[in-house]
N, C-alpha and C positions, 0 to 999 in steps of 0.2 A: 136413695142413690142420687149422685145428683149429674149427670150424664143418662142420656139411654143407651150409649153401647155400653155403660157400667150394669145397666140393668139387663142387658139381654145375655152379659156373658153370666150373669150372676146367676141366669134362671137357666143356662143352658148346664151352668157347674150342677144346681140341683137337680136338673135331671138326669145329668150323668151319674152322678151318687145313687138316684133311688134305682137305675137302671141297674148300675152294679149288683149291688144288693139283690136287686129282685128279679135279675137271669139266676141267680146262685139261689136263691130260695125257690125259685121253679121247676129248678131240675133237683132240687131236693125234696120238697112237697110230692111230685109226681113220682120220685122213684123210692122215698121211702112211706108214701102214703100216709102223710104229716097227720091229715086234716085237713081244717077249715082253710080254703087255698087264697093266697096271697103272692100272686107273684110279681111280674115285671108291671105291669099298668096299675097294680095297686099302690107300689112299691114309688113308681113315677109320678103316680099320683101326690104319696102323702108328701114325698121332699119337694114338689112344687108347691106344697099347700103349707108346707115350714117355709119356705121362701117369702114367699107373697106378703102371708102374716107378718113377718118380723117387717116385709118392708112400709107394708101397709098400715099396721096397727103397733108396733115393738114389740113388747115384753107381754103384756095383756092381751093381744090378740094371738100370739103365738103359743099362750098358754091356755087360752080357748080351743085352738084348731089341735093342743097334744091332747087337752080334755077329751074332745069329739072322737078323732083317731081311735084312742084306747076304748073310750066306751062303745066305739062302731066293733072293733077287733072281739072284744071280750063276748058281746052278745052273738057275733058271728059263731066263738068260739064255742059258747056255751049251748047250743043248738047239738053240736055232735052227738054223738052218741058216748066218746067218750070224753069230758069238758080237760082231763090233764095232756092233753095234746095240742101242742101249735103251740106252747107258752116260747118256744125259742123265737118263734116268729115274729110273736104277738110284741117281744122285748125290739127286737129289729126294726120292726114296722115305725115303732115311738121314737127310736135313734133314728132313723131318717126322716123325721120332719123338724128332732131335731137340727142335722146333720142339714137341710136343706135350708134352715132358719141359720146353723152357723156359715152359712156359705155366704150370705150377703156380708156378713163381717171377717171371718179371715177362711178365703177359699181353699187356701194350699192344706191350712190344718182339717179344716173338715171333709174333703178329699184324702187325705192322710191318714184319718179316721177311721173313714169309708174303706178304704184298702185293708185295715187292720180285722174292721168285724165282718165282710167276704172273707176274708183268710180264716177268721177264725169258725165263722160258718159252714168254711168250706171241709175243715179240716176234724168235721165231727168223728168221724170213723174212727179219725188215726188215735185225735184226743182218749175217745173212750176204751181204743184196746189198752193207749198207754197206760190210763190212770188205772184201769183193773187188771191188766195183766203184764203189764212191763216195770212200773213203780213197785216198789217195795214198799212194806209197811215203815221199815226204818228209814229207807229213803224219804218217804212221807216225812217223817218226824224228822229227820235231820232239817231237810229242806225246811221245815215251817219252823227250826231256829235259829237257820240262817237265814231266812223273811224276819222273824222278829229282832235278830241282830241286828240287821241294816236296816230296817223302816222306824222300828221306834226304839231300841235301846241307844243307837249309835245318834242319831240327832239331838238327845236328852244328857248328852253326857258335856261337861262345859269344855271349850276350845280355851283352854286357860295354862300360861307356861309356870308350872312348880315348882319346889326342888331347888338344889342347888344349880345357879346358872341358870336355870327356866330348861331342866333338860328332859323336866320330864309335863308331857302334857296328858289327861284322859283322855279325850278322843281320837288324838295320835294313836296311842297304845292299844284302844280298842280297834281302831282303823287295821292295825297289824293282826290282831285278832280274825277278825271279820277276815283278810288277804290269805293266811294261811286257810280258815275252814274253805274259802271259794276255789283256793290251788288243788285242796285235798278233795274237794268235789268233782271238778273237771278231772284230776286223775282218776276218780274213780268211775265217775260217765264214760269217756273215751274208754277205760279198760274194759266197760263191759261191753261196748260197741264192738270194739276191734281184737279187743285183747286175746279172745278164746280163737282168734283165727293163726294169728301171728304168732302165738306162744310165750314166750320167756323170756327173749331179748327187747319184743314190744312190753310187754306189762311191765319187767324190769324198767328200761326208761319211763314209762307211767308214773310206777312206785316211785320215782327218783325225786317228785314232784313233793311225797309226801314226808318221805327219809330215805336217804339214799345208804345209808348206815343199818339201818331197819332192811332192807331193800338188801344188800348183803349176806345180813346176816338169814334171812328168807331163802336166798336163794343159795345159800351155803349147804343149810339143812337140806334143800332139795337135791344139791348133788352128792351128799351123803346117800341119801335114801336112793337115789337113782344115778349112779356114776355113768350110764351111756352118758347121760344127757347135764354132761357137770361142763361142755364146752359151751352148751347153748346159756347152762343158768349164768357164765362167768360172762357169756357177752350182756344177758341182762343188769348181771351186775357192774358191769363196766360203762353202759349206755345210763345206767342212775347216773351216774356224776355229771354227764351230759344235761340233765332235766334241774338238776341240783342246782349246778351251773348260770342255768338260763332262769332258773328263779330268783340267782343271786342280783342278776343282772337286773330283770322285771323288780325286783326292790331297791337298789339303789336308785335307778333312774324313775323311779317314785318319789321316793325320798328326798335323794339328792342328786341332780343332773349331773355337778360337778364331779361326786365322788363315784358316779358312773364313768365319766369321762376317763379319769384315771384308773378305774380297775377295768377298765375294757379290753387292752391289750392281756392283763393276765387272767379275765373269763372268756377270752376268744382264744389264746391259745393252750390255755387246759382243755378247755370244750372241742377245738378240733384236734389234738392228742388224743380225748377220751373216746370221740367220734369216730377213728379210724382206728384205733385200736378195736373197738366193741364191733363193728364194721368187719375187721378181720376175721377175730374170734370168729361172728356170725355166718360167714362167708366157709372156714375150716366147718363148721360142724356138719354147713347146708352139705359142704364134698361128700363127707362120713353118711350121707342118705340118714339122714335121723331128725326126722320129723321133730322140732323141740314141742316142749310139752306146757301147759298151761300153768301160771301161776296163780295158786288159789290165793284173790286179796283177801281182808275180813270184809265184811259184809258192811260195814259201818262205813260210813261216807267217810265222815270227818271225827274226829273226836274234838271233845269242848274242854275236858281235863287238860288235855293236849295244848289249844291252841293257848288257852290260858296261861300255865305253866309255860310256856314261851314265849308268851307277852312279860311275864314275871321276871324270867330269864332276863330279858332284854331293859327292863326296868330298873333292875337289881346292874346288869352290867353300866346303863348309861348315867344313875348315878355315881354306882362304883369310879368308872372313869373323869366323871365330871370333878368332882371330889379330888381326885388324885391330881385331876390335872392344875385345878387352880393350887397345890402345892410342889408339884414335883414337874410339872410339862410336860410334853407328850411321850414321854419314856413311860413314865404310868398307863397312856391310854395305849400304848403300845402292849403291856403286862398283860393289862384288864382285859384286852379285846381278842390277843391268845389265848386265854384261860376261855373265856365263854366260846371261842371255835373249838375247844376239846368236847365239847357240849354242843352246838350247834352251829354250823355257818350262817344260816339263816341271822338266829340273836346277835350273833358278833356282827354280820354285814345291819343290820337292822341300825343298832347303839353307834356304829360309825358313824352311817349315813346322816343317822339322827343327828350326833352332835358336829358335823359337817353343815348341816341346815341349823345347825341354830348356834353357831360360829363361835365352837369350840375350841375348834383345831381347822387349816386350812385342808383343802379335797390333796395338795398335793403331800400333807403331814401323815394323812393316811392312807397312803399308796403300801407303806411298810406295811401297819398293822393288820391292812388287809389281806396281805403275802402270806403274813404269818400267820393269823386265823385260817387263813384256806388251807397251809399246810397243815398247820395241828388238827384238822379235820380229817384230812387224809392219813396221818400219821397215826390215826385212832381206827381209821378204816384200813389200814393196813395189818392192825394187828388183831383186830376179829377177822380180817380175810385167813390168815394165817394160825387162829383157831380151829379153823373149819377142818374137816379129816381126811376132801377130795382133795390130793394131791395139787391135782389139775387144775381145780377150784383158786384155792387157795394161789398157787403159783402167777395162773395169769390175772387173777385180782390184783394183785401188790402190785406185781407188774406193770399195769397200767396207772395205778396210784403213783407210784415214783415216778413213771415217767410224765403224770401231771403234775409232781409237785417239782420238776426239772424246768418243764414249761413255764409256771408262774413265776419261777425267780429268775427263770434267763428274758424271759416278755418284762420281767421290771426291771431288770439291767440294763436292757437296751432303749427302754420307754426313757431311765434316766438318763442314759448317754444321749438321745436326740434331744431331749429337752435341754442340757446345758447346751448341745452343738448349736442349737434354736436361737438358744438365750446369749451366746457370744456371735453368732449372724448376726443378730435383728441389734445388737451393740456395734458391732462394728457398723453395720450398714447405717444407723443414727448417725 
């Protein structure tokens, strides 16, 4: 160090590290009767002694004093009666003479550190009920191929533009992949947190994250099966479009800020039409005293057939579009990007946004085609609502539908009118 108040705040940072650490290992030693005990002045000790070393010796003497540590800890350990005890300790003890040897070189990270392994020290209990009695077995599994997606498939895949137009990239495409299983995860977390409390109208906008179509036609069946409660299932179904909605939104402004900017006005005012309506519904069943009832999801976080085959979706759509468009102009990308909303809004907003970032077509060329994908979306969920056999169901479904596909095309009629009003202002005032 080359100051001595550099070197006293440096020894006061490692001691506050090993201090951390080793009040939390002391009230845990004592109250779960670890073992071999190691607590605050062991603990104060080793990250003064990673300190010292790194300042005093570098790399070699600091790999001496983690030598020492470990084989002091281990032979402590191995005395007990039983030697597979205190090994969480034993790992702690060594991170803090690391953690006291990173403190002379960047303090903020190795205090940083420090906070993360007390937290996770602290949080043995909770960790162990979750992993054995809260995780599923499929949750497991899904979970570790959505670790393997994003750690090593997604970095391995080349960042390279293809295709006609450069419209189509792999790690784009898998990025999209990866976005939907992590949507369909967090809906399926929250629902089992909250869901079983709140009933049909929460799970419903849950489900809306995964398909809001899917999500429909779920809670259609269930007001079949149960007509009390065909008011509760139509506000779940009516708050999906709501979550639909706000994922369309979470995608564009991914993808493409600009072509966020432009469909904002008509995913803000579907969203709050879809919002007070389901809002109402909810509010009608709460009067009726009728407790709404649970929507059973499947068990499966996320599907991979799924996200894939909508990656494909949106592959197939963005060169479809590309293609037409360098013959025919954006009346093509107009065709191509209704067709894939009869199939998904997700793929259609996806293949826009896409080829908006990779200057296809301008953000305000796709203001239309985005209208019309969101209504041909709806216009498919109006007529499974109208499948369905609850009357009731069925009715305020559509309901709400029309009156969000009203919303979108009067929010881009008047988005158009301020924007020429904008554009002959800002002319005249030049």
């Amino acid at each position: 160090m080359e100051t001595d108040p550099e070197t006293f705040f440096t020894l006061i940072e490692a001691l506050g590290i090993g201090l951390l650490i080793g009040i939390e290992r002391e009230r845990s030693v004592h109250l779960q009767s670890e073992g071999a005990s190691a607590g605050v002045r062991t603990f104060a000790l080793a990250s003064l002694i990673g300190a010292i070393s790194m300042m005093t010796g570098g790399i070699p003497l600091l790999m001496v004093a983690v030598a020492v540590v470990a084989v002091a800890r281990v032979v402590s350990v191995t005395q007990q009666v039983d030697p597979s005890i205190g090994f969480t300790t034993t790992l702690a003890l060594v991170s803090v003479v690391l953690l006291g040897a990173m403190a002379t070189e960047t303090a903020f990270l190795a205090a940083a550190i420090a906070v993360v392994i007390a937290s996770l020290l602290a949080a043995r209990k909770m960790l162990h009920d979750f992993s054995r009695s809260v995780l599923t077995t499929i949750e497991l599994r899904d979970g570790l191929i959505l670790g393997v997606s994003v750690l090593v498939i997604l970095p391995l895949l080349p960042d390279k533009d293809i295709g006609p137009g450069g419209a189509l990239n792999p790690r784009t495409l898998f990025i999209i992949v990866v976005v939907i299983m992590m949507i369909s995860a967090a809906g399926h977390i929250a629902t089992r947190i909250i869901g079983a409390r709140l009933g049909l109208p929460v799970s419903g906008f849950l489900s809306g994250f995964v398909s809001s179509t899917s999500t429909i036609l779920a809670l259609g069946h269930h007001a079949m099966e149960k007509p009390e409660e065909a008011q509760s299932a139509a506000a779940g179904a009516t708050l999906s479009s709501v979550s639909s909605l706000i994922q369309i939104g979470i995608i564009l402004l991914a993808l493409s800020p600009a072509m966020f900017t432009m469909g904002f006005p008509m995913l803000f005012s579907a969203g709050v039409v879809a919002a007070l309506h389901g809002a109402a519904i909810f509010f009608l069943a709460m009067r009726q005293k009728m407790e709404p009832a649970v929507l059973e999801l499947p068990s499966q976080v996320f599907s991979v057939k799924g996200a894939l085959g909508f990656a494909l979706i949106v592959a197939v759509v963005m060169v479809v579009s590309a293609t037409l468009n360098d013959f025919f102009g954006n009346t093509a990308v107009l065709a191509s990007v209704t067709l894939a909303g009869l199939v998904s809004t997700n793929s259609a907003t996806v293949a826009l946004a896409s080829l908006v970032a990779a200057g296809q077509i301008s953000a305000a060329a796709g203001a239309l085609p985005l209208a019309a994908a969101l209504s041909a979306n709806a216009i498919v969920r109006i007529l499974i609502a109208f499948r369905q056999k609850s009357k009731t169901f069925r009715r305020t479904v559509a309901f709400g539908l029309v009156l969000q596909i009203g919303a979108i095309w009067l929010s881009l009629w008047l988005a158009e009118i301020l924007r020429r009003w904008f554009a002959e202002w800002s002319a005249l005032v030049s």
